[in-house]
C-alpha positions in Angstrom: -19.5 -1.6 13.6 -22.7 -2.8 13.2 -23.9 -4.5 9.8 -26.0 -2.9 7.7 -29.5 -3.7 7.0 -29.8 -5.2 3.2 -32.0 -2.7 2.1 -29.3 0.1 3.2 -28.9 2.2 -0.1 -25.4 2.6 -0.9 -24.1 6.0 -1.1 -21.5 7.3 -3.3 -19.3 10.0 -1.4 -16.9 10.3 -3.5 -15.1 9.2 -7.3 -12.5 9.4 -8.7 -10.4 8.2 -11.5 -9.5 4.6 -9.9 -11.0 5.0 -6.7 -15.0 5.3 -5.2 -15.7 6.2 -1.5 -19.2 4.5 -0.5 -21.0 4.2 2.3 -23.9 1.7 3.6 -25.8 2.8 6.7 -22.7 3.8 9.2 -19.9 1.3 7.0 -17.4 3.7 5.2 -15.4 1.5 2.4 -13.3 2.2 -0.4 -13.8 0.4 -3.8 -12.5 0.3 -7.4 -14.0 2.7 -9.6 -16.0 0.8 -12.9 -15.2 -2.6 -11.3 -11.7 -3.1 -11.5 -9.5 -5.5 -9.6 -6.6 -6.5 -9.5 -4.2 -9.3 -11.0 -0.9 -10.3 -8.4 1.8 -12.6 -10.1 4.0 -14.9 -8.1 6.7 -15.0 -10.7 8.8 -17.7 -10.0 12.3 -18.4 -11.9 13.7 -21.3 -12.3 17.1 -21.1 -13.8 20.8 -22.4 -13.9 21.8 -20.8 -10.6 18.7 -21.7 -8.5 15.1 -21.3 -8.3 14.6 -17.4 -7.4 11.4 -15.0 -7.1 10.7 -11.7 -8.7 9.9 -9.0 -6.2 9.6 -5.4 -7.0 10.4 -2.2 -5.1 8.6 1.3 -5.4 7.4 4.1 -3.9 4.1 4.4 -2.8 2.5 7.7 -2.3 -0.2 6.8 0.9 3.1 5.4 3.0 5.7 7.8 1.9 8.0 5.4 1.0 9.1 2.8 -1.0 7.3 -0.5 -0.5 8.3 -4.4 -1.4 5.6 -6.0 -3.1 4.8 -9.0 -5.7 4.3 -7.7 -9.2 0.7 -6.7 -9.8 -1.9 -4.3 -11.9 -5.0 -3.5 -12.6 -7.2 -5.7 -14.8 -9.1 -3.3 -17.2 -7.9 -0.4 -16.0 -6.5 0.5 -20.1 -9.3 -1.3 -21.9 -12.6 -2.6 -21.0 -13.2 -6.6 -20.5 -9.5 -7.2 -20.4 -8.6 -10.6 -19.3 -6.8 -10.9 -16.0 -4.3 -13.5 -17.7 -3.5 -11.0 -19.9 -3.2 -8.2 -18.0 -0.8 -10.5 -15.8 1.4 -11.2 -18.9 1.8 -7.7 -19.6 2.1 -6.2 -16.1 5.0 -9.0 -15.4 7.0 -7.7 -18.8 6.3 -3.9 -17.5 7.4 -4.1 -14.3 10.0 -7.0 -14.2 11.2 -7.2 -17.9 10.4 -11.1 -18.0 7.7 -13.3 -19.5 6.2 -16.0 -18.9 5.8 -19.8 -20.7 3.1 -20.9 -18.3 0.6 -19.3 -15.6 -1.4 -21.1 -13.2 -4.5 -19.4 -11.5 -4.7 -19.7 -7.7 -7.5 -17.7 -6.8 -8.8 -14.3 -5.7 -8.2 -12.6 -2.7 -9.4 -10.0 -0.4 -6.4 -7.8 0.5 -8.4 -5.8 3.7 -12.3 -6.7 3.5 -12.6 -4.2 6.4 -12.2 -1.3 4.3 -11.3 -2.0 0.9 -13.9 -4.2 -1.5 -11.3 -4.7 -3.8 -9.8 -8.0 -5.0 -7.1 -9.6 -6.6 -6.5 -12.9 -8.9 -3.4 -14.4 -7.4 -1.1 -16.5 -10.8 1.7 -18.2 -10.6 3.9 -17.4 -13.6 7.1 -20.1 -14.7 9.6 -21.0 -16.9 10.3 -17.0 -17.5 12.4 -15.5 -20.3 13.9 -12.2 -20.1 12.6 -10.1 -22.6 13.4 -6.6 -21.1 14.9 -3.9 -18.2 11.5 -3.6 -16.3 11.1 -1.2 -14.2 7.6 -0.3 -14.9 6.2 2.3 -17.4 7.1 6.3 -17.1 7.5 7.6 -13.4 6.8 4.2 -11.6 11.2 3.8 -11.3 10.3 0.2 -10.3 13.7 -2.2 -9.2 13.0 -5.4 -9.0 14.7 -8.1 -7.4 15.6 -11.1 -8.1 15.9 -13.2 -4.5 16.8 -17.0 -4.1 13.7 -18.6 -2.5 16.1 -20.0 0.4 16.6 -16.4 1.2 13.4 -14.7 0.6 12.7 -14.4 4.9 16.7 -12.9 5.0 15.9 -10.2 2.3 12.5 -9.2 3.5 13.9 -8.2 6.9 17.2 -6.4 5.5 14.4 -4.4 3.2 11.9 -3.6 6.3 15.3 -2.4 8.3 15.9 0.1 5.5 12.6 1.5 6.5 10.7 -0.4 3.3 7.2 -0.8 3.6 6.1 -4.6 3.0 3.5 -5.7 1.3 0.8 -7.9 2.9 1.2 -10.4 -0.6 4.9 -11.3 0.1 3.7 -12.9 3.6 2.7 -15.8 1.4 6.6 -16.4 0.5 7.4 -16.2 3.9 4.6 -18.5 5.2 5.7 -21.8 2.4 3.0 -22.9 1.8 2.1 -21.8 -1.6 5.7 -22.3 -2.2 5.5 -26.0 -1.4 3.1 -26.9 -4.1 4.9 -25.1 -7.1 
């Protein structure tokens, strides 16, 4: 595809509630709707039996099937000019039932700039507590896992055998090297 001139108005097609189709001379993207993003935590816990990572499981709607993804939410998406440390704090406690004593901020991210403007903060959360079950808030019926970092390549293929979608986010645990400088 060619890219657009500069000048190119941008056309709304279509909003909704979280989503906005645009378009920009022949380009067809999808973005947030009222500019928010996304906040991804690599929780990371370091207890008595090993150092393990929090993963969580659901079911998304646009595969058909469950998927295995990092925790994650949307920054904003309750109340306006929410921080993205904050809504990491509570979107960890939501969907995992832990909290965390310290965060570190890696960067943003682009998840698929071909189609999607949306981004994501990647934070390391450590030193978690369990405060809680997890499993998200009504009708998400998140499980999350908690998987030994040795063993993180093993349970991500056992999960895609099942016929579980994987997320593009857990590549970085299977890639190391984010994991080498924690």
């Amino acid at each position: 595809m060619t890219r657009p001139a500069p000048d190119d108005p941008v056309e709304t097609q279509w909003e909704g509630r979280f989503i906005t189709v645009r378009q920009q001379g022949t380009w067809e993207y999808v973005s947030r709707s009222r500019g928010i993003h996304a906040a991804v935590i690599l929780a990371i816990d370091d207890a008595a039996d090993g150092r393990h990572v929090l993963m969580v499981e659901q079911y998304r709607v646009p595969m058909g099937k469950n998927c295995l993804e990092l925790p994650a939410g949307l920054v904003g998406d309750e109340s306006a000019g929410e921080a993205v440390e904050m809504a990491a704090a509570r979107e960890l406690a939501e969907e995992t039932g832990h909290r965390a004593a310290h965060w570190r901020t890696v960067g943003e991210f682009y998840s698929s700039p071909g189609m999607v403007s949306e981004s994501f903060t990647l934070l390391v959360a450590t030193r978690l507590v369990k405060v809680g079950d997890g499993g998200g808030v009504a009708g998400e019926d998140i499980i999350v896992h908690r998987v030994p970092l040795a063993e993180v390549a093993e349970f991500v293929a056992a999960k895609r055998a099942e016929g579980c979608g994987i997320d593009v986010r857990v590549a970085m645990l299977l890639s190391g090297g984010l994991l080498a400088n924690l």
